[in-house]
C-alpha positions as CSV (number, residue, x, y, z in Angstrom):
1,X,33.0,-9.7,6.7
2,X,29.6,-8.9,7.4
3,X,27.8,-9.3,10.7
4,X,25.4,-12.1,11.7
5,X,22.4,-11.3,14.3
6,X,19.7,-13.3,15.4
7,X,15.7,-12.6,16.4
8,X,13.1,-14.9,16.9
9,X,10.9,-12.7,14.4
10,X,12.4,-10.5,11.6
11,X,9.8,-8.0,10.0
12,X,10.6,-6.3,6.6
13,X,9.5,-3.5,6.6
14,X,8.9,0.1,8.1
15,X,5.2,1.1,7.3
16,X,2.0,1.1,8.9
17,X,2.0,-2.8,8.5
18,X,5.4,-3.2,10.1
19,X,4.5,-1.2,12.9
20,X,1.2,-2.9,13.6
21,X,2.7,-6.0,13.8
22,X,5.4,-4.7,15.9
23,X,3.0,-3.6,18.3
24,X,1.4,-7.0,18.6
25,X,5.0,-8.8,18.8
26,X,5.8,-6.7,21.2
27,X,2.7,-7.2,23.3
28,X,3.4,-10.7,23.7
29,X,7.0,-10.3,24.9
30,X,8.8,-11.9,21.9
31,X,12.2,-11.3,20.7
32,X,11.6,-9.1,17.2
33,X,13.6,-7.0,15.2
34,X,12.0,-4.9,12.4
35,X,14.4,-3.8,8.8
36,X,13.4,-0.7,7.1
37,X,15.4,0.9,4.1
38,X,14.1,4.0,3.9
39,X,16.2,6.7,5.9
40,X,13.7,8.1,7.8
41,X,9.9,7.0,9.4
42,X,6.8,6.8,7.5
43,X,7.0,4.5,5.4
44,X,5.4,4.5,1.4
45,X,3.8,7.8,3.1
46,X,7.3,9.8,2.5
47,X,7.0,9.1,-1.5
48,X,3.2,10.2,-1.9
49,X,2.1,13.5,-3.7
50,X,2.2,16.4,-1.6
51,X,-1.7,17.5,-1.1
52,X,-2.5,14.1,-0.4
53,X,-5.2,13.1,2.4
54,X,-6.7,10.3,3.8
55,X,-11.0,9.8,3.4
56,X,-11.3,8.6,6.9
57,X,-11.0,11.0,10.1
58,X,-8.2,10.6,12.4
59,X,-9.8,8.0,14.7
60,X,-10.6,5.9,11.6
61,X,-6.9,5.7,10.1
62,X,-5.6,4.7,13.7
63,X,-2.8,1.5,14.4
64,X,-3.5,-0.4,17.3
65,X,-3.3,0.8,20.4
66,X,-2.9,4.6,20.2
67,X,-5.6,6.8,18.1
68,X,-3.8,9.1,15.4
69,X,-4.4,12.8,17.3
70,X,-6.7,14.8,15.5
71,X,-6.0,17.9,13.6
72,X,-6.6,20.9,12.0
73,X,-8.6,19.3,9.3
74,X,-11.2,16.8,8.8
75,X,-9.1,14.1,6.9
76,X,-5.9,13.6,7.9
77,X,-2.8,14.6,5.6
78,X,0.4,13.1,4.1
79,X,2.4,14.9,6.2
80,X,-0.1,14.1,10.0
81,X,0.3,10.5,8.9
82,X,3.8,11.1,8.5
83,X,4.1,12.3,12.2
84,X,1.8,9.7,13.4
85,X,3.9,7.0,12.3
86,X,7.0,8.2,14.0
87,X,5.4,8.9,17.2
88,X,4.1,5.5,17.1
89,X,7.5,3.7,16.3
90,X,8.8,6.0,19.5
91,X,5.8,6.0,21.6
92,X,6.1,1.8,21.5
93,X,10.1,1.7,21.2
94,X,9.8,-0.2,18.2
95,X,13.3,-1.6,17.7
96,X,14.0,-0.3,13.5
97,X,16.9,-0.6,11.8
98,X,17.6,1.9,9.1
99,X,18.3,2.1,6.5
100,X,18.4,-1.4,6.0
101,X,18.3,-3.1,2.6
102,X,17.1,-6.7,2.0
103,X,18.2,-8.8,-0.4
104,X,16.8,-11.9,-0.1
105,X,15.1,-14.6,2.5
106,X,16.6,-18.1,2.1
107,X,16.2,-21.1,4.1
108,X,18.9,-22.5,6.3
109,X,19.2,-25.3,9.1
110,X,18.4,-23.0,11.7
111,X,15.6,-21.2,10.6
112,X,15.4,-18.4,7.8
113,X,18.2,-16.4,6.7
114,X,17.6,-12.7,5.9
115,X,20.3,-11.7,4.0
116,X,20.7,-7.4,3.5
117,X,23.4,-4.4,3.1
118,X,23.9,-4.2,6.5
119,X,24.9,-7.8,7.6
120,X,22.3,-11.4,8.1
121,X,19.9,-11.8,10.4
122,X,19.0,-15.2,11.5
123,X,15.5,-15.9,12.4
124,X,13.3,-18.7,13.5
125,X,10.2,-16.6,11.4
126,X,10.0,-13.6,9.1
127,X,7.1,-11.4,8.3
128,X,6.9,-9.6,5.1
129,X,5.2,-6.3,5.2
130,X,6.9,-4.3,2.4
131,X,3.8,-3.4,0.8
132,X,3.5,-2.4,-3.0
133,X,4.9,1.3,-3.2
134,X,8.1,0.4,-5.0
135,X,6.3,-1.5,-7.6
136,X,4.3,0.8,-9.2
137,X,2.4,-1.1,-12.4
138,X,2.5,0.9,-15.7
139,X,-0.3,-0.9,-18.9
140,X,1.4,-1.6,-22.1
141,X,-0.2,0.6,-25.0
142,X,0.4,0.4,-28.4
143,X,3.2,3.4,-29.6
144,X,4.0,3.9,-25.8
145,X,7.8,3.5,-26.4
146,X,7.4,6.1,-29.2
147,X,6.3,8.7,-27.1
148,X,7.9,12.1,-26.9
149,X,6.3,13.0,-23.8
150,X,6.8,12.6,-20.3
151,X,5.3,9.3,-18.5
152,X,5.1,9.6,-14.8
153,X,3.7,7.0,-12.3
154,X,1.5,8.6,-9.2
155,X,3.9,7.0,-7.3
156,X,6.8,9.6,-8.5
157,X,4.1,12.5,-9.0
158,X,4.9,15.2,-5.9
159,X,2.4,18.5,-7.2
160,X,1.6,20.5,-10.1
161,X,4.0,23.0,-10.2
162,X,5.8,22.3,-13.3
163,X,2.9,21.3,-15.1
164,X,1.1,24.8,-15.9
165,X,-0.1,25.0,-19.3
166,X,0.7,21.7,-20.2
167,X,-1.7,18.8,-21.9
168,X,-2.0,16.4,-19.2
169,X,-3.9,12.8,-19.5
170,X,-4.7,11.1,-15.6
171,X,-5.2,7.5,-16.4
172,X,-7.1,5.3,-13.7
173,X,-10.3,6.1,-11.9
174,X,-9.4,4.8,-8.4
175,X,-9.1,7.6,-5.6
176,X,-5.5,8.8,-6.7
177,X,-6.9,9.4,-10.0
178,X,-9.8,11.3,-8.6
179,X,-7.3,13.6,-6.7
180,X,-4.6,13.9,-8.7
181,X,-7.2,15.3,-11.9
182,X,-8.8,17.6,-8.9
183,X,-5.2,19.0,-8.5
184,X,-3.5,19.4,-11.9
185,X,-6.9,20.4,-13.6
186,X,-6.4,23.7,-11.6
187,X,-3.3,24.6,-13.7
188,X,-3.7,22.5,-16.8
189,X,-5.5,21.0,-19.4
190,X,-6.0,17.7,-17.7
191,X,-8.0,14.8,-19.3
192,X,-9.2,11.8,-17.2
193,X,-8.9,8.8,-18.5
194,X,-10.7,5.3,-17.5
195,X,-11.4,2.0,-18.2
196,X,-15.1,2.9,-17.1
197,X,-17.2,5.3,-15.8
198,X,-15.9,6.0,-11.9
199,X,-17.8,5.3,-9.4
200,X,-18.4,8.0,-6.7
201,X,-19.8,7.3,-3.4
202,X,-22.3,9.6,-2.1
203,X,-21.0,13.0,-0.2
204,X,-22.0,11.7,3.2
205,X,-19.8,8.3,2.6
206,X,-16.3,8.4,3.6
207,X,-13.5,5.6,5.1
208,X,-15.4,5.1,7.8
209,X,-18.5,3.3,5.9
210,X,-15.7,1.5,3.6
211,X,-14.0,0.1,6.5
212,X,-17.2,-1.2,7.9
213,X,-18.3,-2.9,4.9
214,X,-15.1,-4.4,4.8
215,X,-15.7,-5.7,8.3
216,X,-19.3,-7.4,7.2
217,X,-17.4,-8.7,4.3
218,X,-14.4,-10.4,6.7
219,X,-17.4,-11.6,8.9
220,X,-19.6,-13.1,6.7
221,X,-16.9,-14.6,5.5
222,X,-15.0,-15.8,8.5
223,X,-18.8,-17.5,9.3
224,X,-19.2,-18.6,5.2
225,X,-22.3,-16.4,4.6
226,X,-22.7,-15.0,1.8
227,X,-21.2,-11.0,1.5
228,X,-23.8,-8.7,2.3
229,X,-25.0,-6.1,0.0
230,X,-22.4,-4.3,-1.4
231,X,-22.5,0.3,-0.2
232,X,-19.3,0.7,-2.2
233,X,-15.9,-0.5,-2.3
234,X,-12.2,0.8,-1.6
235,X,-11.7,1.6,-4.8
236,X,-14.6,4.1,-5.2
237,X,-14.1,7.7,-5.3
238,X,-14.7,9.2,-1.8
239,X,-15.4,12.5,-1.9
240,X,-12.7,14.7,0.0
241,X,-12.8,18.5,-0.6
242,X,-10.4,18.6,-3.5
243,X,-12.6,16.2,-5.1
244,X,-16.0,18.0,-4.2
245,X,-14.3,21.3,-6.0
246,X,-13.5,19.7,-9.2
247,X,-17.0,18.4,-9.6
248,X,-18.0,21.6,-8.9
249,X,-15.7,23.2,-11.7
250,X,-17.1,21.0,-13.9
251,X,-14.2,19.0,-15.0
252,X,-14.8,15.7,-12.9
253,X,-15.7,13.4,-16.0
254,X,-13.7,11.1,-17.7
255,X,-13.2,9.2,-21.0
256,X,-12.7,5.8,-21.9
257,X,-8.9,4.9,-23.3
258,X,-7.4,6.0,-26.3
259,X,-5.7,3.3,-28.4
260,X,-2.5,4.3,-28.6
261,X,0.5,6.5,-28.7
262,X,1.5,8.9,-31.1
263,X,5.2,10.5,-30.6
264,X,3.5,13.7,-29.5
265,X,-0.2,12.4,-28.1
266,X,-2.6,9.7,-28.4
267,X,-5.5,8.6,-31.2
268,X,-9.0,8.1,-29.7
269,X,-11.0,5.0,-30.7
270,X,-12.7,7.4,-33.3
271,X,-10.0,8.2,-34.8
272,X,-8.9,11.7,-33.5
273,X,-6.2,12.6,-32.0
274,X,-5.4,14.7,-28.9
275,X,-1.4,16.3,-28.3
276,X,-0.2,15.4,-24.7
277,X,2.4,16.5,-22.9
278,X,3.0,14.8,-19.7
279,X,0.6,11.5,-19.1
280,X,0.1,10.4,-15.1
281,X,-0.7,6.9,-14.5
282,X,-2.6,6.3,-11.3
283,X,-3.0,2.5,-12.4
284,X,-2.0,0.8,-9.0
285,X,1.3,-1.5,-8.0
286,X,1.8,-4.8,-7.6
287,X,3.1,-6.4,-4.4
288,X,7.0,-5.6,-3.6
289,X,7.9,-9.4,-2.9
290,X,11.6,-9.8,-5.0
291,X,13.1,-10.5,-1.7
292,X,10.7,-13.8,-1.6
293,X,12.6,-15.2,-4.9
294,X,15.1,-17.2,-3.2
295,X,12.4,-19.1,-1.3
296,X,10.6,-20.3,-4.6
297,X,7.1,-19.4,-3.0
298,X,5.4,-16.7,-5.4
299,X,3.0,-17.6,-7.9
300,X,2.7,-16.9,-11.7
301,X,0.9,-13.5,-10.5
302,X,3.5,-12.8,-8.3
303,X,1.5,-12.9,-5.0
304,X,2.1,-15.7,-2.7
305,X,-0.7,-18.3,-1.6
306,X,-1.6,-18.0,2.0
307,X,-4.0,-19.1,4.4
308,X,-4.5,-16.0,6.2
309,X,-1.7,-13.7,6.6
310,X,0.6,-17.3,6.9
311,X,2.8,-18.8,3.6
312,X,0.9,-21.8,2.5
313,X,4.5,-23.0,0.8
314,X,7.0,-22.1,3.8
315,X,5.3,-22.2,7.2
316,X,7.8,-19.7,9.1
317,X,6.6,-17.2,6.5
318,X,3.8,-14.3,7.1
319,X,2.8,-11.7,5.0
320,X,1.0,-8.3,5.9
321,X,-0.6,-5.6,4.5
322,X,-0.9,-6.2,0.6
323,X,-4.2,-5.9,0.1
324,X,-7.5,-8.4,0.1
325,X,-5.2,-11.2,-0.3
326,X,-3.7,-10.6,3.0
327,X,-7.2,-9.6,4.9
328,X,-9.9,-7.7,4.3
329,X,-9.0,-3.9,4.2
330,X,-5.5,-4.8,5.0
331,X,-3.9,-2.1,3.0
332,X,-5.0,0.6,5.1
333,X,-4.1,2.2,8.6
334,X,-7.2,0.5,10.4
335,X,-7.5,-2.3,8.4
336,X,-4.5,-4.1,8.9
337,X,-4.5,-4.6,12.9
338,X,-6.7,-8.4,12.0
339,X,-3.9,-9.6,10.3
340,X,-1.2,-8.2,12.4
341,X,-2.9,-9.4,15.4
342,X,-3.7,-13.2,14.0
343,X,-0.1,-12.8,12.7
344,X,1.8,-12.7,15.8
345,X,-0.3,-14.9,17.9
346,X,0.2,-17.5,15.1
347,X,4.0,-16.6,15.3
348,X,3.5,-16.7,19.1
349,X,1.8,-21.1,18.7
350,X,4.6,-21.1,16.6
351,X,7.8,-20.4,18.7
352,X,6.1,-22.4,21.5
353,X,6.2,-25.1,19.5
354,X,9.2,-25.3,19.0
355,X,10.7,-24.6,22.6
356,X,8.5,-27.5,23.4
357,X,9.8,-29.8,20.7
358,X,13.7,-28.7,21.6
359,X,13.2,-29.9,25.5
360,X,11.4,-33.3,24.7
C-alpha cells in the first residue's frame, strides 16, 4: 500500500522554475515539498544538446537570491547551468524528492491530492512548474509518415558526431535552430529551413537587452500602457559565437518549407527535389500539463487560463514558468523570479486564509 504525506505546498517539478519558487516558499517559512522525476538536478538542462549556451552572461541567467558564478566564457554553458542548479537546490536546502513521478492532481475534501510512483501527497496548494521539455511539438507534413529517413526533435538532438556526410534539413528559425545549423553545418550538408526569413539581432544585443524589453513590456502592462517599441524579441537570433562563425562561413541563410515528403527527401514548392538524410526539428514544445487532466482545467490549446501565475478554474492551483502566458520572460533563468515571487506570496494570503477561517 502506498504512502500518504502531507505539505502545505507541493511543487512539480525540478527546474529553474521549481527552484525559484522554492526559494520564495522557503523565504516565508511555509511548509513545501518539491517532486522531481528526473534522477539527478538540472532540470530540462540534463536533455539539451551538448554545445549548448546561454545569450546572456552569468549575472543575467541568475535565480533569486544567489548570482550564477561566472566562468571561463562569456555565455554560460549547458553543463555551468547544470552546476548552478545543483548548488542552488543545496546552497538553499531545497527539500526534492527524486525521482518522483506524477500522475495526476485531483481534488479531494481536504485540499489537492497529488497522486505519483512513489506514494500521495496531500496538499492544501500545488504549483505546477514542469515546463515544456517533454513535450516537444513536431508539424504535420504531407508524406511525413513515408519517410525513410531519420526525424529527430532538438529536444533528443545531443551533437553531430554521427551525422558527417549526411543531408541534413534544421527546420525552425528560433535560436535552437540558429545553433544547431551553426553546429552540424560544420560536418554536413545542412539546409535551414523556415517559415520566414530569421530575424537576427544586432551583434552588440544579447539576453541582457531581451530581458529588459521584456521588463518594459510587463510594466507597461502591469500600468495598461501601451508596449513600447519593440528592440527584438526572445525568439530572435542572438548572436553567440557559434552563430557569428556560421555567418561568417557563409552558410547562415535559410529557405522557406518544402511541401512535402518524399520516402528518401522532400519536393520544394518549385517542384524540385532535394535527398535528406536525417531532418532536425527545432519547432518548439507545448506545455507538459497531462498531470492537470484529472482536474478538468486545460483549455482546447492545452494551456490553462490564469490570472497571473494563479488557475482561473481551481484557486489552490499555480503555474510557473511556461512561457508569456505565465509572465513575461517567464521561461528563462531571470525571468521567472516575478512569478515565483507573486506566486508564493499569493500562496502565502492563501494559507492565512484559511488558518483564519478554521479558528472562527
Amino acid at each position: 500500500m502506498q504512502q500518504t504525506f502531507s505539505a502545505d505546498v507541493c511543487v512539480i517539478g525540478g527546474g529553474q522554475s521549481a527552484l525559484a519558487v522554492a526559494y520564495f516558499l522557503r523565504r516565508a517559512a511555509i511548509d513545501y515539498v518539491v517532486l522531481d522525476e528526473q534522477p539527478s538536478p538540472g532540470g530540462a538542462w540534463q536533455h539539451t544538446w551538448d554545445s549548448l549556451r546561454l545569450f546572456s552572461p552569468a549575472q543575467w541567467s541568475s535565480l533569486p537570491g544567489w548570482l550564477m558564478p561566472p566562468g571561463d566564457d562569456e555565455y554560460p554553458s549547458r553543463n555551468d547551468v547544470m552546476h548552478y542548479l545543483s548548488e542552488y537546490e543545496r546552497r538553499y536546502q531545497i527539500p526534492v524528492r527524486r525521482p518522483v513521478h506524477v500522475s495526476s492532481v485531483k481534488r479531494s475534501e481536504a485540499g489537492l491530492t497529488v497522486e505519483t510512483n512513489a506514494g500521495s501527497w496531500l496538499a492544501q496548494t500545488v504549483v505546477s512548474a514542469t515546463g515544456t521539455w517533454k513535450t516537444p511539438y513536431i508539424p504535420a507534413y504531407p508524406g511525413q509518415e513515408r519517410f525513410l529517413g531519420r526525424q529527430l526533435h532538438s529536444a533528443d538532438y545531443r551533437n553531430p558526431d554521427d551525422l558527417h556526410g549526411k543531408s541534413v534539413l534544421v527546420v525552425g528559425g528560433g535560436n535552437s535552430g540558429a545553433q544547431i545549423l551553426a553546429e552540424v553545418s560544420q560536418v554536413c550538408h545542412a539546409t535551414w529551413v523556415t517559415m520566414e526569413a530569421p530575424r537576427f539581432l544586432p551583434d552588440e544585443v544579447d539576453g541582457r537587452v531581451l530581458f529588459e524589453r521584456a521588463t518594459q513590456q510587463w510594466k507597461a502592462h502591469r500600468e495598461g500602457k501601451p508596449a513600447p517599441a519593440p528592440t527584438g524579441g526572445l525568439g530572435d537570433v542572438v548572436m553567440v559565437k557559434s552563430v557569428k562563425e556560421a555567418r561568417a562561413r557563409g552558410v547562415l541563410h535559410s529557405v522557406r518549407p518544402f511541401s512535402h515528403f518524399e520516402p528518401d527527401g522532400v519536393v520544394w514548392p518549385d517542384g524540385s527535389h532535394s535527398r535528406v538524410d536525417v531532418v532536425i526539428w527545432c519547432t518548439g514544445f507545448r506545455p507538459a500539463l497531462d498531470h492537470l487532466d484529472a482536474l478538468g482545467v486545460r483549455e482546447p490549446d492545452g494551456r490553462v487560463a490564469t490570472d497571473g501565475t494563479r488557475a482561473t478554474r481551481e484557486p489552490r492551483l499555480w503555474l510557473v514558468g511556461y512561457g508569456e502566458w505565465t509572465g513575461f520572460a517567464s521561461a528563462t533563468l531571470i525571468g521567472v523570479m516575478r512569478g515565483a515571487r507573486d506566486t508564493a506570496s499569493q500562496i502565502a494570503q492563501y494559507l492565512a486564509s484559511i488558518r483564519e477561517r478554521s479558528r472562527s
